[in-house]
C-alpha positions in Angstrom: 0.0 0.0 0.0 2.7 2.2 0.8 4.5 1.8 -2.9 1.2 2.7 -4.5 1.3 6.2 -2.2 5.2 6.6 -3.3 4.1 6.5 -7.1 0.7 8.6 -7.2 3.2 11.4 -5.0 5.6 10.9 -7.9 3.2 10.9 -10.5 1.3 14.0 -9.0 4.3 15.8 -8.6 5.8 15.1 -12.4 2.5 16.6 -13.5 2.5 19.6 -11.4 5.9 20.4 -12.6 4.8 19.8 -16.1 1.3 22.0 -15.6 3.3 25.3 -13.4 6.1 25.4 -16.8 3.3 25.9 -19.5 1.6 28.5 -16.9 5.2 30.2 -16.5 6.1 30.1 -20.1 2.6 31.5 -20.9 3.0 34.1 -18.6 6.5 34.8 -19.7 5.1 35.2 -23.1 2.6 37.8 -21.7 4.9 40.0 -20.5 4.5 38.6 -16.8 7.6 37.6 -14.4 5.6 35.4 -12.1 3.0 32.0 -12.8 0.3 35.1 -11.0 -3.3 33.2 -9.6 -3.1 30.2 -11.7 0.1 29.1 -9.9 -0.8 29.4 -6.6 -4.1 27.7 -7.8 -1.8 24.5 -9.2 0.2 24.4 -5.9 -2.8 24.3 -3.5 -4.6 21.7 -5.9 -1.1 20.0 -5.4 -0.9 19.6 -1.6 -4.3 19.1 -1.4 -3.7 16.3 -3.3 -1.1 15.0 -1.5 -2.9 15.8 1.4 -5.3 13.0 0.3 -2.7 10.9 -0.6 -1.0 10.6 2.9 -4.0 11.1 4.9 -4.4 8.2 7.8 -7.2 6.2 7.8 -8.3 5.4 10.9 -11.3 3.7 9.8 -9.5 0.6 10.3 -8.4 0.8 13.4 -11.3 1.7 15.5 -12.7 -1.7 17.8 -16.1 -2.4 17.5 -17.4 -2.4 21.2 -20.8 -4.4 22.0 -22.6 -3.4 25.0 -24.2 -6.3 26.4 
């Protein structure tokens, strides 16, 4: 379970890097130094991601009690 995080992190991350260089180079060919909105909108949809990723689940690990 823990290779399966490893690669969605890697894969999220390859196309994050991928995404934020078209939004820089079509910034850059606007005129604009910075990635602006759209960048910071990429990285939050990024860790929140990987937020989702790496969450616990503690789901499993909750005992069922019975009260008799």
């Amino acid at each position: 379970m823990n290779a399966s995080k490893i690669l969605v992190t890697i894969i999220a991350i390859a196309i994050f890097v991928v995404l934020f260089a078209v939004v820089v180079g079509v910034q850059g060919e606007n005129g604009n130094s910075t990635p602006g909105i759209i960048g910071l909108i990429l990285f939050a949809g990024l860790f929140f991601a990987l937020k989702a990723v790496w969450k616990k689940d503690d789901k499993d690990n909750h005992d069922i009690q019975k009260k008799e």
